[in-house]
C-alpha positions as CSV (number, residue, x, y, z in Angstrom):
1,X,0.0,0.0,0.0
2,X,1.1,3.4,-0.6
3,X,2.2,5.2,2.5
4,X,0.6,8.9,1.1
5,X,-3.1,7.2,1.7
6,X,-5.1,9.0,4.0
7,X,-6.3,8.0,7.1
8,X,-10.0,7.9,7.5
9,X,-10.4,10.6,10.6
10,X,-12.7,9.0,13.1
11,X,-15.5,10.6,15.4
12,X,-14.4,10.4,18.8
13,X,-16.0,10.7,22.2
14,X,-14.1,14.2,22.2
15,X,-15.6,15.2,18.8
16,X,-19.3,14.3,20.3
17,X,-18.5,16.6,23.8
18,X,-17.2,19.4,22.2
19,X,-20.4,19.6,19.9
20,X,-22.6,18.4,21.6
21,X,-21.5,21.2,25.0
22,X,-20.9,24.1,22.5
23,X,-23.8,23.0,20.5
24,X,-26.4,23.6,23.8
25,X,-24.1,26.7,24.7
26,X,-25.1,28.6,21.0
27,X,-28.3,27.4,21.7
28,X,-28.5,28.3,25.6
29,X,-27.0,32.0,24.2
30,X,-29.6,32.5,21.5
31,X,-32.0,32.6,24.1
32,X,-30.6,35.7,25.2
33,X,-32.0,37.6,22.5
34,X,-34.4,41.1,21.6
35,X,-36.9,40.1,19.2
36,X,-37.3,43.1,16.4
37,X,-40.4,43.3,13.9
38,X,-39.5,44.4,10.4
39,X,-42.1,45.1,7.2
40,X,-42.3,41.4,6.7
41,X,-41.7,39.4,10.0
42,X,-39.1,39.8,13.1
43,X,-35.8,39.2,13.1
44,X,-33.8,39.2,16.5
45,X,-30.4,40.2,18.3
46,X,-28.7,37.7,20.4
47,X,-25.8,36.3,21.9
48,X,-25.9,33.1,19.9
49,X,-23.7,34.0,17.5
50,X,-20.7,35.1,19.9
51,X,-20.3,31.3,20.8
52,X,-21.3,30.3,17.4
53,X,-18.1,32.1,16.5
54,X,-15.7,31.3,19.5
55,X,-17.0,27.1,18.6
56,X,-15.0,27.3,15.4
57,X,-12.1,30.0,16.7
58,X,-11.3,27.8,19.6
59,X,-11.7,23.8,18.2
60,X,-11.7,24.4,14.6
61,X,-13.7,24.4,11.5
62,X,-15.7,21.0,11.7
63,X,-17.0,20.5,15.4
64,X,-17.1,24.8,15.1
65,X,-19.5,24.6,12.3
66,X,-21.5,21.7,13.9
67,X,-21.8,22.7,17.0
68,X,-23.0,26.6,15.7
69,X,-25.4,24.7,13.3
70,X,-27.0,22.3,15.3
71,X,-27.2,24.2,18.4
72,X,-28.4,27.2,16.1
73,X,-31.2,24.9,14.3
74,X,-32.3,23.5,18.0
75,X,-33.4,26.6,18.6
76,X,-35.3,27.5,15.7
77,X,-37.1,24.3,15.8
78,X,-37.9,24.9,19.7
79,X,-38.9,28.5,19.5
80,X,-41.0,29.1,16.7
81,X,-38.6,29.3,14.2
82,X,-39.0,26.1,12.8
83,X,-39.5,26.8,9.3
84,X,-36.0,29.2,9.0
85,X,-34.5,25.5,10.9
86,X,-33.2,24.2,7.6
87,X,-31.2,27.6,6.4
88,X,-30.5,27.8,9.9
89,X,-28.3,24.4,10.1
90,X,-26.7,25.3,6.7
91,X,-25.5,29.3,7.6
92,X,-24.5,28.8,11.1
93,X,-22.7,25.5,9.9
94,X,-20.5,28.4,7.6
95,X,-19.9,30.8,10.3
96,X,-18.7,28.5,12.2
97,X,-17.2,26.3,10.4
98,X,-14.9,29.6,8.6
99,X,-14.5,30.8,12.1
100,X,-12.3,27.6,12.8
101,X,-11.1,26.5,9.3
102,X,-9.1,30.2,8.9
103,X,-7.1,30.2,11.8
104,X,-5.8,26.9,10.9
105,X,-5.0,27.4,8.0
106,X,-0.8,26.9,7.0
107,X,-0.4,25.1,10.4
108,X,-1.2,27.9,12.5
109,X,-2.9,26.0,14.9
110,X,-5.3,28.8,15.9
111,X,-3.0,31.0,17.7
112,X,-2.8,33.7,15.2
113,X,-4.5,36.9,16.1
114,X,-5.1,38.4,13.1
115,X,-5.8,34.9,11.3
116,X,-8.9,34.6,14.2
117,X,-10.1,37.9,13.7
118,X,-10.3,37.1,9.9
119,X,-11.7,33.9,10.3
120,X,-14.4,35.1,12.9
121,X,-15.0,37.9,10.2
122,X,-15.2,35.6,7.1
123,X,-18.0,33.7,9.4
124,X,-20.0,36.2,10.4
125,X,-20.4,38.6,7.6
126,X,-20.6,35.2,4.9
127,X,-23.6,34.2,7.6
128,X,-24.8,37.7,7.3
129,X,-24.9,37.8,3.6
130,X,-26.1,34.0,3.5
131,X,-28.9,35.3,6.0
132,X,-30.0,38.2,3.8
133,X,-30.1,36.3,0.8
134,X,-32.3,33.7,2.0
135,X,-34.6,36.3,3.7
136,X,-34.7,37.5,0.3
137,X,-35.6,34.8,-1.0
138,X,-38.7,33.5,1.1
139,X,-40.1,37.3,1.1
140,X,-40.0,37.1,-2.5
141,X,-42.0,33.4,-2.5
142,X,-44.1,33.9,0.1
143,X,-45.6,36.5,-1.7
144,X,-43.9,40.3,-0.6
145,X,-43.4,42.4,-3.5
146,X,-39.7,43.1,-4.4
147,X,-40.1,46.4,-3.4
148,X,-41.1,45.1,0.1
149,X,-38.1,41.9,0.2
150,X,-35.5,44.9,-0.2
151,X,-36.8,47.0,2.1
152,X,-36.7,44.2,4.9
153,X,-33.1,43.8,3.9
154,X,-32.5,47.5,4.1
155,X,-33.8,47.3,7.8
156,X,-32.4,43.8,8.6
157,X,-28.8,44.7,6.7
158,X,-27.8,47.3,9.3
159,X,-29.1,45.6,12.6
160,X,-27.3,41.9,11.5
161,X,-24.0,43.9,10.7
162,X,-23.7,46.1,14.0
163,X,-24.9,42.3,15.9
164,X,-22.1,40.4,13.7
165,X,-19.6,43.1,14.8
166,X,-21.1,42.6,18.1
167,X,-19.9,38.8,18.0
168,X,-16.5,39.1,15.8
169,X,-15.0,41.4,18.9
170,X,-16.3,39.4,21.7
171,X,-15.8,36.2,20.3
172,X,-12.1,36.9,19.4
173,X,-11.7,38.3,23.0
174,X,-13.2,35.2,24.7
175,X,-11.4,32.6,22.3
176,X,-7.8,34.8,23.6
177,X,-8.8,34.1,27.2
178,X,-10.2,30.5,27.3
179,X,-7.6,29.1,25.0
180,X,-4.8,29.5,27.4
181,X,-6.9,28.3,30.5
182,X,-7.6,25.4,28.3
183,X,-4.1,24.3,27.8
184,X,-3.3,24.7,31.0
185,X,-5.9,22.5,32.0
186,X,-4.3,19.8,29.4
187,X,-7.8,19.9,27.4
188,X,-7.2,22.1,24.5
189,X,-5.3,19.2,22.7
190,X,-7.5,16.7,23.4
191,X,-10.4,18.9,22.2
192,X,-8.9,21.0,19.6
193,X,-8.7,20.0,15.9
């Protein structure tokens, strides 16, 4: 056999903790939330995305990206959300998943400050977009105007960018001060990837 073949990576009982804790944190966060009507619905502001974020920035892209996805997605289908669920899983899997695929990238292992505040960037504002798009998008087929779909975007662009900001500067802060405690603990290895 050749000795370039990849290994198959295997889901561990790490890989299930870490997505499974950060998972019900991003969902336990989106709770903390302001609900805001626009012309064609409600959007909302919360803390979700902050640890949606800091999943990926502190143990990478994959168990980032499923643990902002499916905590994310819990929620929605819990709260009354259900029908965004679906779009919900898919764009908080990206935010999360760029938030801790960046930062690695080149071996850097995450500990690169400006690689985590332009991964945690690349997340949130390619969620944002992704989030406007499909809001768009269901205006438009559930029956609003185009006139109408742009002007929810108009209100719901402005609002999801300060909240994004919001969440790239916290996040980064909180992945600078929890990595460290991790290590010392002897965790961040075993969960990190």
């Amino acid at each position: 056999m050749e000795q370039n073949v990849k290994q198959k990576r295997k889901i561990t009982v790490y890989d299930l903790v870490v997505v499974g804790l950060m998972a019900a944190v991003c969902y336990v966060a989106t709770n903390f939330r302001i609900e805001i009507p626009t012309p064609v619905g409600k959007m909302m502001v919360h803390m979700g995305n902050i640890f949606c974020l800091l999943s990926g920035l502190l143990f990478g892209g994959l168990r980032g990206g499923l643990s902002a996805g499916i905590g994310s997605c819990i929620f929605d289908l819990l709260t009354g959300w259900a029908t965004s669920a679906p779009s919900t899983l898919i764009n908080k899997f990206v935010m999360g998943f760029l938030a801790g695929w960046i930062p690695r990238l080149k071996g850097r292992d995450g500990k690169s400050l400006p690689l985590n505040v332009l991964g945690a960037a690349c997340g949130i504002y390619g969620y944002t977009v992704l989030y406007l798009s499909y809001s768009f998008v269901k205006d438009i087929v559930l029956g609003s105007a185009v006139e109408t779909a742009w002007a929810d975007i108009l209100f719901k662009a402005p609002i999801s960018l300060a909240n994004g900001t919001l969440g790239l500067i916290v996040s980064v802060i909180l992945a600078a001060l929890l990595r460290p405690v991790l290590e010392k603990a002897g965790l961040y290895k075993k969960f990190a990837r």
